[in-house]
PLY file of the C-alpha trace (Angstrom):
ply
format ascii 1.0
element vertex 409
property float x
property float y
property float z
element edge 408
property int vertex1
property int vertex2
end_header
74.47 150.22 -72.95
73.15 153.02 -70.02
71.85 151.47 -67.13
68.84 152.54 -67.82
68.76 150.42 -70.89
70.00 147.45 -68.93
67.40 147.89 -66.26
64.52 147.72 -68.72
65.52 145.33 -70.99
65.95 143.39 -68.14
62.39 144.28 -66.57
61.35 142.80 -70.12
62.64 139.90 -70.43
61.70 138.60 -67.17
58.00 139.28 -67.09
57.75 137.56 -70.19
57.71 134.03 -68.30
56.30 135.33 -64.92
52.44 134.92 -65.58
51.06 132.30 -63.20
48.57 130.73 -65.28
48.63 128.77 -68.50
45.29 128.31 -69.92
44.10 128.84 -74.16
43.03 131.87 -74.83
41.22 131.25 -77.82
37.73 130.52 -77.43
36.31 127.12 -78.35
34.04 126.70 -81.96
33.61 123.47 -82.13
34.20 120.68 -79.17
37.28 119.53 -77.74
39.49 118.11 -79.65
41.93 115.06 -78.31
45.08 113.51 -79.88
43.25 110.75 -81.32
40.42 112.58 -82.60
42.77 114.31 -84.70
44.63 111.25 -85.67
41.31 109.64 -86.77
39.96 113.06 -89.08
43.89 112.89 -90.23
43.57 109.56 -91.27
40.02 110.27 -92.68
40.64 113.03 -94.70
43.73 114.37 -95.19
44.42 115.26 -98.72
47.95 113.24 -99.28
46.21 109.97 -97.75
43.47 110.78 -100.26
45.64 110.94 -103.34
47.60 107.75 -102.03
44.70 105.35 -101.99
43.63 106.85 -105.69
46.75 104.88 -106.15
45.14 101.45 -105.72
42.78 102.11 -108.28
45.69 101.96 -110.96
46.89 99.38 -109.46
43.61 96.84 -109.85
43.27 98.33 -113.67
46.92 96.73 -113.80
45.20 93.35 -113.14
42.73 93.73 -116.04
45.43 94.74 -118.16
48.27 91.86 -117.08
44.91 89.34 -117.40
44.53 89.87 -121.51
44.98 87.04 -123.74
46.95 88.01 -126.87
44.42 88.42 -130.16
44.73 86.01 -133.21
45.78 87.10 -136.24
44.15 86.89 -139.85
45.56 87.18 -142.93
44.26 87.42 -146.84
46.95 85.79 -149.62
46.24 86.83 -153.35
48.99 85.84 -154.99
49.56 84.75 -158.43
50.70 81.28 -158.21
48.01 78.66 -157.08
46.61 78.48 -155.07
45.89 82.41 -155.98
44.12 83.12 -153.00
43.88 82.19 -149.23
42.51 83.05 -145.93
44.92 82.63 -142.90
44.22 82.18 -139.54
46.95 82.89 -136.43
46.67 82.20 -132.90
49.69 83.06 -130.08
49.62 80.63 -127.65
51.54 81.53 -124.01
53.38 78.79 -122.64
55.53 78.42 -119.27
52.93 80.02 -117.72
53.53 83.68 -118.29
49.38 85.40 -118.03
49.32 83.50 -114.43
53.10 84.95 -114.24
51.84 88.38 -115.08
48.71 88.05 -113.06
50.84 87.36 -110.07
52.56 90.11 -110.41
49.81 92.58 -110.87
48.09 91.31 -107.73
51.66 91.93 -105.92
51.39 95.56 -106.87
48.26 96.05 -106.01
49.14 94.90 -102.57
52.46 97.30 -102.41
49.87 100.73 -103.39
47.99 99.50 -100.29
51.40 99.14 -98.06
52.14 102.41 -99.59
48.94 104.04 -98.41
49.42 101.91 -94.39
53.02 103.76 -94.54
51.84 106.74 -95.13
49.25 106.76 -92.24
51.71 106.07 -89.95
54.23 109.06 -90.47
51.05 111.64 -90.88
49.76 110.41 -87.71
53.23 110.95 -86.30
53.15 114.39 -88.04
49.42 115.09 -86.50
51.13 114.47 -82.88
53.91 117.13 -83.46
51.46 119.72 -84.83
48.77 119.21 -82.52
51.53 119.37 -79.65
53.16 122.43 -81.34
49.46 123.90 -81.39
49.52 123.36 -77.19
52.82 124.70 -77.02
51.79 128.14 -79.04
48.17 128.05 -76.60
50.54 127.96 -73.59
52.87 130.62 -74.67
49.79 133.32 -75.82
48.22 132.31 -72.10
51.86 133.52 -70.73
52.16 136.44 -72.70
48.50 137.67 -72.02
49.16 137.16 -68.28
52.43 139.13 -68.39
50.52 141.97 -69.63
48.54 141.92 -67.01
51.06 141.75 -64.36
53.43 144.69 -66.55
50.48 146.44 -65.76
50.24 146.15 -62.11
53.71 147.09 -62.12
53.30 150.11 -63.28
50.64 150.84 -61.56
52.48 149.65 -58.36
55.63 152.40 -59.61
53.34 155.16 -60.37
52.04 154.56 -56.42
54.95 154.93 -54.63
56.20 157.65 -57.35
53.24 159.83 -55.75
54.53 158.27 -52.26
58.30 159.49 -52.97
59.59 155.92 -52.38
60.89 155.30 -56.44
62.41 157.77 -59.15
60.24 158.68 -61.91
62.53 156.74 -64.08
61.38 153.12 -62.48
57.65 154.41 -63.86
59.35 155.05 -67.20
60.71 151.91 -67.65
57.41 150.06 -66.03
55.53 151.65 -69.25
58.15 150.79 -71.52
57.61 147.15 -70.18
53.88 147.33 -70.71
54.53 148.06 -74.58
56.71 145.25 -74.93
54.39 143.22 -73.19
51.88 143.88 -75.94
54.33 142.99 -78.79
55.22 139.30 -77.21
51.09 139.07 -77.09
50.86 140.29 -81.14
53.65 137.44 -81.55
52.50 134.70 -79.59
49.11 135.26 -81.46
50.52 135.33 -85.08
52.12 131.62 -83.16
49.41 130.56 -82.38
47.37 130.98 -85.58
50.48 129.38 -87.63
50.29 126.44 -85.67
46.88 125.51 -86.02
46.89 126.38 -90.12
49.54 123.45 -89.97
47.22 121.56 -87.89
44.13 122.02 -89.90
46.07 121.19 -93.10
46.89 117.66 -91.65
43.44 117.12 -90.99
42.18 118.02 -94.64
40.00 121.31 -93.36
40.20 124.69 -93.99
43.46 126.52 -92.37
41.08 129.07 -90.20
39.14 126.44 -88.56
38.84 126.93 -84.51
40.12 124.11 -82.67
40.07 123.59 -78.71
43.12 121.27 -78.01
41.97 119.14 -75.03
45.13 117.17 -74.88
48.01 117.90 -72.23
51.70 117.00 -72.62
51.29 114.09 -69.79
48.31 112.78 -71.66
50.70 110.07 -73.37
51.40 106.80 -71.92
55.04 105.71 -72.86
55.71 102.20 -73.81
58.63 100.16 -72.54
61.24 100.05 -75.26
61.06 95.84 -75.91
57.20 96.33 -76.03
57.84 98.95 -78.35
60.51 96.92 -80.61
58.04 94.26 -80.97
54.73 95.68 -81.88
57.41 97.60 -84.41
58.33 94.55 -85.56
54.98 92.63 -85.90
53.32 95.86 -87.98
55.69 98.28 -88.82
54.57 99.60 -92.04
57.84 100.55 -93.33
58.62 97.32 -92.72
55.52 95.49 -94.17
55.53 97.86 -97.43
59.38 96.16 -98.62
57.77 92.74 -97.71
55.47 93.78 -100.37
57.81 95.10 -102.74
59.93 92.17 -102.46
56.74 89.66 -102.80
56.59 91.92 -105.57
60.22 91.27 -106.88
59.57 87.94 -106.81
56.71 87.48 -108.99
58.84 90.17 -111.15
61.22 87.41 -111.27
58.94 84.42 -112.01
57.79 86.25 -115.25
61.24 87.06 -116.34
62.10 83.39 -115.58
58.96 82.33 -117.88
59.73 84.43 -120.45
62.56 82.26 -121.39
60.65 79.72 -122.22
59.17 80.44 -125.93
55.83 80.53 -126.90
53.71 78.39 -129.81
51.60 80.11 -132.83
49.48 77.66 -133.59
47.73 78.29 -137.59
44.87 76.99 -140.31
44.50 78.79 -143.49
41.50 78.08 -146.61
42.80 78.28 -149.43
40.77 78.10 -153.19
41.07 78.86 -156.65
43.87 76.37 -157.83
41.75 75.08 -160.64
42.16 72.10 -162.71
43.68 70.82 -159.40
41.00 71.68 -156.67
38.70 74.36 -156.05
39.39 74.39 -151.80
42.09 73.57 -149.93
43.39 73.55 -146.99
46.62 73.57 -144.76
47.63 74.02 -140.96
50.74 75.53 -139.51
52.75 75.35 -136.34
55.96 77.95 -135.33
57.55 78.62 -132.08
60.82 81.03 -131.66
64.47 79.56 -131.34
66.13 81.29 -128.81
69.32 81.57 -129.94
70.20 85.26 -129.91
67.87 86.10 -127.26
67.52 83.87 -124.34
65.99 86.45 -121.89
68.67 84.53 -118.78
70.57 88.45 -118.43
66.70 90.10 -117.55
66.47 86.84 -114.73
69.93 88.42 -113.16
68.71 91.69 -113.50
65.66 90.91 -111.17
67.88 88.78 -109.24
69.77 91.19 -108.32
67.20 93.94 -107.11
65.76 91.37 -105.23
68.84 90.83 -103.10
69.20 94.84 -102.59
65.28 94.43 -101.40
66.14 92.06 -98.97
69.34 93.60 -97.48
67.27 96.80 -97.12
65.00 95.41 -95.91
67.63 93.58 -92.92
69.04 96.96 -92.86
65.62 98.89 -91.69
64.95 96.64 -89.67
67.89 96.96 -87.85
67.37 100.76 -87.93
64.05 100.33 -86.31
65.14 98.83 -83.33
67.50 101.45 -82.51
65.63 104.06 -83.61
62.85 102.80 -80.72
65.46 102.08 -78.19
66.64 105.89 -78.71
62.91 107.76 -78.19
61.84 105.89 -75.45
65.00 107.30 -73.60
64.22 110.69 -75.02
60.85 109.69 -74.05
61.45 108.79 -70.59
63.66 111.33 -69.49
62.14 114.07 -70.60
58.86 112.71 -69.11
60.49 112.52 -65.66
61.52 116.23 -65.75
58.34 117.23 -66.63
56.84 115.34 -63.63
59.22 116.78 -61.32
58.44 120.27 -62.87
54.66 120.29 -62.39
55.04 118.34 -59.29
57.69 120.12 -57.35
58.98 123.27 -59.37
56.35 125.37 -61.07
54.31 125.37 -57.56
57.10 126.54 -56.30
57.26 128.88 -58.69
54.25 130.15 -58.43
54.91 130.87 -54.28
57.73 132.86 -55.08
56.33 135.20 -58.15
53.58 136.05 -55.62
55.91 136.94 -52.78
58.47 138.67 -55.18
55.59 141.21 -56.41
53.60 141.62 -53.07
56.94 142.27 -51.58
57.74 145.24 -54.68
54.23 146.73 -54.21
54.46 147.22 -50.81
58.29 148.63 -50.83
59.54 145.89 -48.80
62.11 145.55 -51.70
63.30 146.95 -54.62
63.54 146.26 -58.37
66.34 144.75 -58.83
64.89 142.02 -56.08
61.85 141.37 -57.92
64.24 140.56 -61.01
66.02 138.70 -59.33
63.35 136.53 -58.48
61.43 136.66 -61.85
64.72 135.47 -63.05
65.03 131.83 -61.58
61.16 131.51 -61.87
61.18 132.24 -65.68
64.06 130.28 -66.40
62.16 126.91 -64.36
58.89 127.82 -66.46
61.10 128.02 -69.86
62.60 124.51 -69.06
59.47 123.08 -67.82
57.73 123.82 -71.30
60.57 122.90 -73.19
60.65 119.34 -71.24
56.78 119.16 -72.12
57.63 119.88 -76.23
60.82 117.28 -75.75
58.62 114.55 -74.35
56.18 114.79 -77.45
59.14 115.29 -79.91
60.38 111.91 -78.77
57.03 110.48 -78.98
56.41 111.60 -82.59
59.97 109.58 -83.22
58.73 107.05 -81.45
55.87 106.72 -83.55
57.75 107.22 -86.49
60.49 104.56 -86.15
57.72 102.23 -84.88
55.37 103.12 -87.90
52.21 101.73 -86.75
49.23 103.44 -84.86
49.05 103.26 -81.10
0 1
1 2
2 3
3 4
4 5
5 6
6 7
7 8
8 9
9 10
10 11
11 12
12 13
13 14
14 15
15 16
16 17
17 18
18 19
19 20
20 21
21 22
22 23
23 24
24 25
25 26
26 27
27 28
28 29
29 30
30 31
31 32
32 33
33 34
34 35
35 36
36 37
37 38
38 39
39 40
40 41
41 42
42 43
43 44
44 45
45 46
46 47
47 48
48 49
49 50
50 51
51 52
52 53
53 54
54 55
55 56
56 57
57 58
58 59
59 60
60 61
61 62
62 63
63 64
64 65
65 66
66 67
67 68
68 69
69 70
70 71
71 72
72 73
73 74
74 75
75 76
76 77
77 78
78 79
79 80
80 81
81 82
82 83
83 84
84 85
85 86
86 87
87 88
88 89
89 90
90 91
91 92
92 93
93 94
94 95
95 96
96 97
97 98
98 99
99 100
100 101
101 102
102 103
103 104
104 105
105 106
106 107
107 108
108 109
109 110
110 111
111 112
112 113
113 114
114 115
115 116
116 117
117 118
118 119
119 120
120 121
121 122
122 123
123 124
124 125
125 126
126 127
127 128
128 129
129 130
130 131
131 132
132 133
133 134
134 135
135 136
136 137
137 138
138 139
139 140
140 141
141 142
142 143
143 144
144 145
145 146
146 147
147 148
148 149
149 150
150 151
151 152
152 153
153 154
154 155
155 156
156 157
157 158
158 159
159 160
160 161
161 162
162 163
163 164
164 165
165 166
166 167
167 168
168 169
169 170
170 171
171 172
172 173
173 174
174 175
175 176
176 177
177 178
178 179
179 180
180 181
181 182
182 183
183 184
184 185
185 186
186 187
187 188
188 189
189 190
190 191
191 192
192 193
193 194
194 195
195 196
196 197
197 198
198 199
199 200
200 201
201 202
202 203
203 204
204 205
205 206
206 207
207 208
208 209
209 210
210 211
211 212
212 213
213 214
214 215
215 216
216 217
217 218
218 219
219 220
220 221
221 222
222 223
223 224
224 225
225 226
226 227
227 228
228 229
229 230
230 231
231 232
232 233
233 234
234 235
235 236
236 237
237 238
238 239
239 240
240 241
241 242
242 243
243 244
244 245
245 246
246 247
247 248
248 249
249 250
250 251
251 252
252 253
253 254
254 255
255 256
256 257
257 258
258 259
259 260
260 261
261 262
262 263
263 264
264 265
265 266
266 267
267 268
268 269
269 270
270 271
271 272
272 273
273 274
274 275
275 276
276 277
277 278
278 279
279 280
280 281
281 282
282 283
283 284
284 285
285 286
286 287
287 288
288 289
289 290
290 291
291 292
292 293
293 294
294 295
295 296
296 297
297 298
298 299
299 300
300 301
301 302
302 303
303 304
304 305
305 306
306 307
307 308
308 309
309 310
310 311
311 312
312 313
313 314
314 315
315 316
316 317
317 318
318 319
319 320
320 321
321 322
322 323
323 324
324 325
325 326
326 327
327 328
328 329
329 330
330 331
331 332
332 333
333 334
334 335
335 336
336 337
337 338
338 339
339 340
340 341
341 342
342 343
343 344
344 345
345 346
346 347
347 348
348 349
349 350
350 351
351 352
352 353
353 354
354 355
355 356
356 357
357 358
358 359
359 360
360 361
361 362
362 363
363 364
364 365
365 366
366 367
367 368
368 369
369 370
370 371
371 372
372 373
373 374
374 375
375 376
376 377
377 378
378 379
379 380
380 381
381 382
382 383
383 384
384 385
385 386
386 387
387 388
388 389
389 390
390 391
391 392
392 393
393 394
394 395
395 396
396 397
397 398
398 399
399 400
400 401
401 402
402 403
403 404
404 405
405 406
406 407
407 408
């Protein structure tokens, strides 16, 4: 590569980071909109919530359904012997308790579709957090990129001066323009960014994908919890956590119906009978069965059920175990990354700031050169880079946080 090509490439790469300012550029529709604004219209209307509580619906129709008593049977006998005819009439009886059994259980499910729906509010409202943050991150990056178009600009106009003034080759003007081109491709990018972003946003929150949002929410608007704090509000409402407490409530009335289904149920019969003439004209005669088990005794469908209730619970031990490390592992994300972003806005980017000014004052008044003023764009856009990147970390480790902790905060 010429050193020509080095030299602008160069000149390129570090006025992408060297704008000042970092402020939306889109302008606002509708009001501000903060973190848990978003969370609530997520929670309100977003389409996968939506279908999820449809879910309980099935599951109270299960109740009707487990709640039916099993219809009597009647018969008609024409035979040839006498009595020649009769009318028969069956009726099941349950025993051991098996509708309560299957009641139970129905009521159970119902309960695990609405644990379903609590554990899916909590990972879309972690999901909500990293689009919404995403969304800041793609504001902050069109704000650069706008603002590095305006300072390409002044550079070339600063070249083309003192071109005229003899101080700079023609070539430094060259490159300056070539600069000002790229400039506008990082702008076309970081605006295709930014509308990508908030199409993932809008989805979340059930609305149409073009809808104009103003993001009032900054990276240090998040107040970190300590990680035992954390670990026990986790504990107390996780809703991982609560939905296998439902599923294995759930097992369990599973099992008490298997267990009553060994027992064997009663039929319980009367039939009228007539036309057994010389002998009688009506008659009459009642009938009890009940099944022998003695094939079928319905103990290997108690193991079965058993046995997935044992899996529930050591999964259950298991997650639990998962959570609290999970937690323990964000919050140090958390923290750290929240204490260089502190020490970035507080000490570094005004610092930053000083020196950008000085670097390009110094270059449009010939004091220095251009290599100089890369030179110093250099170590100022590598402290901006790291100072958004510590803002996106922080929030990353929040969404985990909320995610392994799986209850709103």
């Amino acid at each position: 590569m010429s050193a020509r090509s080095c030299v602008c490439a160069s000149v390129a790469a570090w006025l992408i980071a060297a704008a000042p300012g970092l402020v939306s550029a889109q302008a606002p529709a509708t009001g501000p909109l903060t973190l848990r604004d978003a969370t609530q219209r997520a929670v309100e209307a977003n389409p996968s919530i939506a279908a999820a509580r449809l879910a309980r619906a099935v599951s109270v129709a299960g109740v009707g359904v487990a709640g039916e008593r099993p219809n009597p049977e009647l018969t008609f006998d024409w035979e040839r012997e006498t009595p020649r005819q009769a009318i028969t009439g069956t009726f099941p009886i349950e025993l051991a308790g098996k509708r309560g059994a299957r009641l139970n259980l129905a009521h159970a499910a119902v309960a695990t579709s609405e644990a379903e729906v609590a554990r899916l509010i909590a990972a879309v409202r972690a999901d909500v957090r990293q689009a919404y943050y995403g969304a800041v991150a793609a504001d902050r990056r069109l704000a650069i990129a706008e603002d590095l178009r305006t300072l390409a600009v002044r550079t070339r106009d600063a070249s083309r001066a003192r071109f005229n003034a003899g101080d700079v080759p023609e070539m430094e003007v060259v490159q300056t323009e070539l600069v000002v081109i790229n400039t506008e491709n990082e702008v076309t990018g970081a605006r295709g960014e930014v509308t990508a972003t908030r199409a993932a946003l809008n989805a979340l929150l059930g609305q149409p994908a073009t809808t104009v949002l103003t993001l009032a929410d900054d990276f240090m608007t998040t107040e970190l919890p300590s990680a035992d704090a954390a670990v026990a509000q986790a504990l107390g409402g996780n809703a991982e956590l609560a939905l296998l407490d439902r599923r294995i409530a759930e097992q369990q009335m599973r099992r008490a119906l298997a267990q009553s289904l060994r027992r064997s149920d009663l039929t319980a019969g009367a039939a009228l009978t007539y036309d057994a003439e010389p002998e009688f004209r009506f008659g009459w005669r009642v009938n009890f069965g009940v099944t022998v088990p003695v094939f079928t005794t319905h103990r290997a469908a108690v193991e079965v059920e058993d046995a997935e209730l044992a899996r529930l619970r050591a999964e259950r031990g298991a997650l639990a175990s998962k959570v609290g490390a999970d937690i323990v592992a964000a919050v140090a994300k958390a923290s750290a990354a929240r204490e260089q972003l502190e020490r970035y806005q507080n000490d570094s980017l005004p610092r930053v700031q000083t020196l950008e000014r000085m670097a390009q004052d110094s270059y449009n008044s010939g004091q220095t050169g251009l290599p100089v003023l890369l030179q110093a764009l250099q170590q100022t856009r590598e402290v901006r880079q790291r100072a958004l990147q510590a803002g996106l970390d922080f929030q990353s480790a929040m969404a985990d946080l909320e995610r392994a902790m799986g209850v709103g905060r």
